[in-house]
N, C-alpha and C positions, 0 to 999 in steps of 0.2 A: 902479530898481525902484519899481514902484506904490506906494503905500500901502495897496493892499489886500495886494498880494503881502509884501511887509513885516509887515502886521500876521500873514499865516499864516503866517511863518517863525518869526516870536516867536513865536507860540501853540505850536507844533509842538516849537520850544527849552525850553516850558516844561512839556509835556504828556510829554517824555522827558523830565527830570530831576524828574516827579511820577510816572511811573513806576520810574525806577531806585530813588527813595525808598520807593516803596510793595513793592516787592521784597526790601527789607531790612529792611522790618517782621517782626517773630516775633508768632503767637500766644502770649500768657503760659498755653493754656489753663487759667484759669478767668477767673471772672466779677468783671467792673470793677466799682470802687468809686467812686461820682459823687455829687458833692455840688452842691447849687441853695443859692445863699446870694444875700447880699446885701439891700441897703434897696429893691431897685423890686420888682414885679411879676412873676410868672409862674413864679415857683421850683417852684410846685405844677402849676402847667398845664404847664411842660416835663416835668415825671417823666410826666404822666398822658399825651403825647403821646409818651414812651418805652413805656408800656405799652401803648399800640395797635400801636405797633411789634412790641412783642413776642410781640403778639397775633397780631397780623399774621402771623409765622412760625409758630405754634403752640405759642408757649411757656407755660410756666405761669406763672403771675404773684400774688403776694400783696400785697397793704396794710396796716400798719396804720398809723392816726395818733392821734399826738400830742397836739394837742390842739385840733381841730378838736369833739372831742364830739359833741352831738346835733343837731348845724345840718345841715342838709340842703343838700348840693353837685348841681349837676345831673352833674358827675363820678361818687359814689356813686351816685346814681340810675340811672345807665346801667348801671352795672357792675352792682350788685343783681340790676336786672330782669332782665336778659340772660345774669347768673350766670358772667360771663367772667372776673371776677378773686376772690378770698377776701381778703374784706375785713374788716377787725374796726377797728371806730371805739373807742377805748381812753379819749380822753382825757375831760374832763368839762366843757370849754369851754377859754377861756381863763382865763387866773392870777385877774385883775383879777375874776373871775364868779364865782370860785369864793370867795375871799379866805379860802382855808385851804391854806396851806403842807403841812402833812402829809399833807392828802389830796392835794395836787399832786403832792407826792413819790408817797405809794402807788400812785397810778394811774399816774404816768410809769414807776415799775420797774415794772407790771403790764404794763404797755405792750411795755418794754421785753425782757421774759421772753417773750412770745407773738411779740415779734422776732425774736429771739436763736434758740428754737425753730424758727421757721420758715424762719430763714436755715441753719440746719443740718441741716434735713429731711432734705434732698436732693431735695425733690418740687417746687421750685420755682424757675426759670429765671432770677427776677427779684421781689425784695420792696424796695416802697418805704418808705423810713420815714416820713410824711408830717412837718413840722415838729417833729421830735426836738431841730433843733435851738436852739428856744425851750426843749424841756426840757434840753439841758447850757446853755444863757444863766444860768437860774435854777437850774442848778447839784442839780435833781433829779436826775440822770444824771452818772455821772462820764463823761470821756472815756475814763478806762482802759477802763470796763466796756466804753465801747461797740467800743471797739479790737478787746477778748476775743473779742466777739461776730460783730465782723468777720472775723477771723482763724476762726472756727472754722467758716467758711461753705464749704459744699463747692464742689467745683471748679466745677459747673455755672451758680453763680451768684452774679448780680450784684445789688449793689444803690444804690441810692438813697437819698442823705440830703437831705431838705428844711429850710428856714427858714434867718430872718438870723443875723447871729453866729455862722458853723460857725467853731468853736475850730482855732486856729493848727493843732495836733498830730491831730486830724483832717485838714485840708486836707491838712499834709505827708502823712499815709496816704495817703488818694485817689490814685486814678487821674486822676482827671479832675475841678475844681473849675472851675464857673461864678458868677460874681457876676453878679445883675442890679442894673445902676443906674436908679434916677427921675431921670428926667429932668420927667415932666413928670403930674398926677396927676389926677382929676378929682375926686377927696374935697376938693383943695387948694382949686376954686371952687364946692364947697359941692353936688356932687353924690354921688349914694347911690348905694351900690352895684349893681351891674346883674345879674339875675339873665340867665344865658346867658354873662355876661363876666365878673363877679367873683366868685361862685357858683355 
């Protein structure tokens, strides 16, 4: 036998045993619980490439973050102008900017309340959290709460937790947990960040 004819008998071996598997999947009907964590890059640009996705189909879609604040993403930008997703920017920078704990705390459960609500709508397909989980790091946010919060989201939908450090007993909830690693960084030889790529 050829090696081409070989190579399409494996392909063929392995494209039925990716359908018998895929056949024995069940829908859970309702909405995945997905978490972007980890020290590299892109925890935020993945969610927001889930949201065109979901765009894509015509779903409806909410934001809110964390602690992003008043900095201008060209992410928000799009969305705003274009009025495709319901967005509410909650937090009031980061920790280090603000250097007031209790107002970190108040805005993280403000945050977290305009979550909570809108994951239980029912008017909405898919709501991201944007870097909530810098607020359970600094322990603004309990994990119980946000559990509550998840647990009370109707069937139709899914959501998204971003930032490093998602707490053990979150991941265990999840559907589905990604870590990004750095491997390799460009702040590291003393470049700024790039608007179009890191904003």
């Amino acid at each position: 036998m050829s090696d081409a004819n070989d190579h399409k008998e494996k392909m063929k071996e392995v494209q039925t045993k990716h359908r018998e598997r895929v056949s024995q999947l069940q829908d859970p009907e309702q909405g995945l619980v997905l978490i972007h964590t980890g020290k590299g890059k892109g925890k935020s640009s993945s969610a927001f490439g889930v949201v065109v996705r979901a765009l894509g189909w015509g779903q409806k879609v909410a934001v809110v973050q964390f602690i992003k604040g008043k900095w201008k993403t060209g992410e928000r930008r799009f969305f705003e102008e274009h009025g495709l997703v319901t967005w509410h920017t909650m937090g009031e920078g980061f920790t280090w900017d603000t250097q007031d704990k209790e107002r970190d705390i108040a805005a993280a459960q403000a945050a977290f309340k305009k979550a909570a609500d809108l994951i239980a709508s029912g008017e909405y397909d898919l709501v991201v959290l944007d870097e909530i989980n810098i607020a359970l790091r600094y322990e603004y946010l309990s994990v119980e709460q946000v559990i509550e919060g998840l647990d009370a989201r109707t069937d139709k939908t899914g959501v998204i937790l971003t930032g490093r450090d998602a707490p053990e007993a979150l991941c265990d909830y999840a559907d589905l947990v990604t870590e990004m690693t750095e491997i390799k960084h460009p702040f590291k030889a003393g470049i700024k960040a790039q608007r179009g790529v890191d904003f």
